[in-house]
C-alpha positions as CSV (number, residue, x, y, z in Angstrom):
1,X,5.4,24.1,-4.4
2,X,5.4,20.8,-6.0
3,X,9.2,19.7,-6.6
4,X,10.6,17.1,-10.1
5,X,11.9,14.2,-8.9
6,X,15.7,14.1,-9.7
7,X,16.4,10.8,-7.6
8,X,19.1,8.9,-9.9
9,X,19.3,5.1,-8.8
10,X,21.6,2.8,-9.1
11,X,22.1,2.0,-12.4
12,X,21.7,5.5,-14.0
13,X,23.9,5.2,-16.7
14,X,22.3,1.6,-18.1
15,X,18.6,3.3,-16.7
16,X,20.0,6.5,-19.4
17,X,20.8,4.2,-22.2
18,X,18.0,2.8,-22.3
19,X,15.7,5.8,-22.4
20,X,18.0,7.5,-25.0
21,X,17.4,4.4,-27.0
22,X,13.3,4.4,-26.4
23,X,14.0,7.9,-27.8
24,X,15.7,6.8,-30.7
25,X,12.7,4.8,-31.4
26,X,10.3,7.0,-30.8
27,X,8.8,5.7,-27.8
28,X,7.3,8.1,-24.8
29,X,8.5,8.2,-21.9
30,X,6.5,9.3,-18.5
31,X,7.0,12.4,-16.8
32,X,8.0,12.7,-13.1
33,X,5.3,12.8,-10.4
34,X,4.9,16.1,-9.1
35,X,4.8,16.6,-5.5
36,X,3.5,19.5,-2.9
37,X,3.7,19.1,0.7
38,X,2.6,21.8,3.7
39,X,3.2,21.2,7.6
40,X,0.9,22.9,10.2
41,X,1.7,23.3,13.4
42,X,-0.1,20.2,16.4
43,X,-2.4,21.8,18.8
44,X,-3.7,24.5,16.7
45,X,-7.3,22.4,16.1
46,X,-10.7,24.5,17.0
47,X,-13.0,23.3,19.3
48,X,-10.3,21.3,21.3
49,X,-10.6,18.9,18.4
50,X,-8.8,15.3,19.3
51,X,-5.4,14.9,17.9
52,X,-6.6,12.5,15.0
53,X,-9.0,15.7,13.9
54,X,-5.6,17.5,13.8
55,X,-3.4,18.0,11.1
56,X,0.5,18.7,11.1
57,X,1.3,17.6,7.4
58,X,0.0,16.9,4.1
59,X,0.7,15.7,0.6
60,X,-0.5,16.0,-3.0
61,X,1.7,14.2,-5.6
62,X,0.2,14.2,-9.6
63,X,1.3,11.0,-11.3
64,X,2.9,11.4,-14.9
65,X,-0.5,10.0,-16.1
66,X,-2.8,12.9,-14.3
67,X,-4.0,11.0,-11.0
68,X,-3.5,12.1,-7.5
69,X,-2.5,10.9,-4.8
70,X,-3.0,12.6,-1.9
71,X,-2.0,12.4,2.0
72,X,-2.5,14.0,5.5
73,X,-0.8,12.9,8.7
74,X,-2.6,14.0,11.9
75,X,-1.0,14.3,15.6
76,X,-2.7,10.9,16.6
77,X,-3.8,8.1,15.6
78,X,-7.5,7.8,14.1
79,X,-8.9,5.4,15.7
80,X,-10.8,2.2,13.9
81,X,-14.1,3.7,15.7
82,X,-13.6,7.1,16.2
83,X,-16.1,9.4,18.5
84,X,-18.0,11.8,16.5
85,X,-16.2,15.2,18.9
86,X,-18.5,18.1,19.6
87,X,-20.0,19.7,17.5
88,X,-19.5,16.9,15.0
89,X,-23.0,14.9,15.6
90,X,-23.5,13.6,11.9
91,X,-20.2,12.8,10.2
92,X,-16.0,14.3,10.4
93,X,-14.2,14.4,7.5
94,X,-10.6,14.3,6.3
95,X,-10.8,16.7,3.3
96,X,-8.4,17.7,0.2
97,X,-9.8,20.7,-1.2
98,X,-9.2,21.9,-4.7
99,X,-9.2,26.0,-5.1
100,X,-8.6,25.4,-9.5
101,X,-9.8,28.9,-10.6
102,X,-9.7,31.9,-7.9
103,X,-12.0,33.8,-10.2
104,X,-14.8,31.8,-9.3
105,X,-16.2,30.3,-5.9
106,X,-19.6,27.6,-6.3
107,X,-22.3,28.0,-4.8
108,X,-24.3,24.7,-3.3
109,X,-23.6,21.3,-2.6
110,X,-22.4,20.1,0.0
111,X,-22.6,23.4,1.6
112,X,-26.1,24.1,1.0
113,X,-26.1,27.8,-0.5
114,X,-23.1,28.8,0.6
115,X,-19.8,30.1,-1.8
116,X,-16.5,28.4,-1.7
117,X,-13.5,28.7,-3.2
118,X,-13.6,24.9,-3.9
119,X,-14.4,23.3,-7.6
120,X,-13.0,20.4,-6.5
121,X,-13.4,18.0,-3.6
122,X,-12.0,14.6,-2.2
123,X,-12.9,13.0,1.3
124,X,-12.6,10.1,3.8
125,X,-15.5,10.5,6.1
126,X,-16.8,8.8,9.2
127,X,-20.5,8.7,10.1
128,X,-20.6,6.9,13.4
129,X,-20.4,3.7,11.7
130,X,-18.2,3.2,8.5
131,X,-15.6,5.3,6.6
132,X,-16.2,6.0,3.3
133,X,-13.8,8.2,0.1
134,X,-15.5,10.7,-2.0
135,X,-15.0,12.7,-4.6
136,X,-17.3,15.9,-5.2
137,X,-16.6,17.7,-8.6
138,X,-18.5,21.0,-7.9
139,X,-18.0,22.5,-11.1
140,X,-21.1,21.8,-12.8
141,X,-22.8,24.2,-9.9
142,X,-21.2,26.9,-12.2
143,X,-23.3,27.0,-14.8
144,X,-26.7,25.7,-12.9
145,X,-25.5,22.2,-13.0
146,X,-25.6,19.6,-10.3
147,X,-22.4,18.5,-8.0
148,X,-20.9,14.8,-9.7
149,X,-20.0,12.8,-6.2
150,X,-18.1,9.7,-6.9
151,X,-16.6,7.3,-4.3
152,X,-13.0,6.9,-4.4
153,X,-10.6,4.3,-3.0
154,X,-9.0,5.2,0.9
155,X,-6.7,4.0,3.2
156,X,-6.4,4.4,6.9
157,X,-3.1,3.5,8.6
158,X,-2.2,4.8,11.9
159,X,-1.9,8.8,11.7
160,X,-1.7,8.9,8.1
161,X,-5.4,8.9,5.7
162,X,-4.9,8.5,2.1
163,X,-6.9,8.6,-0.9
164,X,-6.5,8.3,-4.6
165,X,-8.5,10.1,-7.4
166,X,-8.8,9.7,-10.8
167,X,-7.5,11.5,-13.9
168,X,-10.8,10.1,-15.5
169,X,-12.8,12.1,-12.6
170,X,-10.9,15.6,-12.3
171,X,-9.6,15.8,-15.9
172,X,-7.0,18.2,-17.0
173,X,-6.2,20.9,-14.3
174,X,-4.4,24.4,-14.3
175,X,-0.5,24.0,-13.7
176,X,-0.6,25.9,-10.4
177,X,-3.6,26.6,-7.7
178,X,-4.5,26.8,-4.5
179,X,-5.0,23.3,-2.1
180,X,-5.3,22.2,1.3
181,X,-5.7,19.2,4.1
182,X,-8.1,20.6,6.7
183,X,-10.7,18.4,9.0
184,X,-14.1,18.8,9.0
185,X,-17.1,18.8,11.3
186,X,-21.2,18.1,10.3
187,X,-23.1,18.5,13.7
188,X,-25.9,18.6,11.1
189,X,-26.2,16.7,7.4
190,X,-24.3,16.9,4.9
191,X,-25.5,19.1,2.4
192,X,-27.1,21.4,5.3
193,X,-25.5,24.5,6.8
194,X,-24.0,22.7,9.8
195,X,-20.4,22.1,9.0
196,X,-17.4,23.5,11.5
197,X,-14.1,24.1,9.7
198,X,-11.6,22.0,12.4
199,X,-8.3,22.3,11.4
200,X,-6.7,23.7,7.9
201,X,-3.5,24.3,6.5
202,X,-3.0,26.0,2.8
203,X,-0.4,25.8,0.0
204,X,0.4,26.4,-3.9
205,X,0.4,22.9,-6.3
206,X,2.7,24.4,-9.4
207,X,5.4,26.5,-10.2
């Protein structure tokens, strides 16, 4: 469940003057980020997965102004050159998967012809020789359309992957649905069949 920031700093009562007088004036003021976090439990990878292919905690925080930014932690560190672990032999991903509408489930891109639950998509991936973020909007494959891939900024810092995507990119979303931090292998390209579902854990972003 994503939870209102209700911090008060130092200062509140100057900090509360202040926005009652923007008020006065008419002038908006921002909403609090919303934030949902899940924890998964270390060691419960498949396919004796290393510990930086396994998660134990993520993050997804909407900014007042419609980005996210999103987070996963893993049990070790990822290293700056990472092995591609069997039965990864093309590319492992870090993956945020967006489940907006449970009415529907694309078919296509990047899992070939297969369903899923996700419209939306964001990535950091490693292919043996460079990390990359991505964004795949999957929508369009609704309605016969084509899968929008965009690359998004990523960082890398120890155990924790980050990336950030755009309100521009995602647009407006449904006040509650389905996400989740999982790892992800290729052992063939992506956009084949070959993908192996590594580690996952699932949550609620809303009320």
């Amino acid at each position: 469940m994503f939870t209102r920031s209700k911090h008060i700093a130092p200062g509140a009562i100057a900090l509360l003057a202040a926005i009652l007088s923007a008020a006065a004036l008419g002038i908006a003021q921002p909403l609090s980020d919303q934030v949902s976090t899940v924890v998964d439990p270390v060691g419960d990878a498949t396919h004796n997965a290393p510990a930086f292919q396994d998660v134990v905690f993520g993050q997804m925080t909407k900014t007042a102004n419609g980005d996210f930014e999103l987070l996963m932690e893993m049990a070790g560190t990822v290293p700056v050159a990472p092995p591609l672990p069997p039965p990864a032999r093309a590319e492992i991903w870090w993956i945020w998967v967006f489940d907006l509408d449970p009415t529907t489930a694309p078919r296509g891109y990047p899992f070939l012809c297969n369903e899923s639950p996700a419209e939306f998509l964001v990535y950091v991936s490693w292919d043996g020789t460079e990390f990359a973020g991505t964004a795949i909007d999957r929508r369009p494959l609704l309605t016969g359309g084509e899968a929008i891939i965009t690359s998004v900024p990523f960082h890398i810092d120890g155990t924790i992957v980050e990336a950030d995507l755009a309100y521009t990119l995602i647009g407006d979303v449904p006040p509650s649905f389905v996400w989740s931090p999982r790892t992800l292998d290729w052992s063939g390209p992506v956009g084949s069949g070959g993908f192996n579902i590594v580690d996952v854990a699932l949550t609620v972003f809303g009320p």
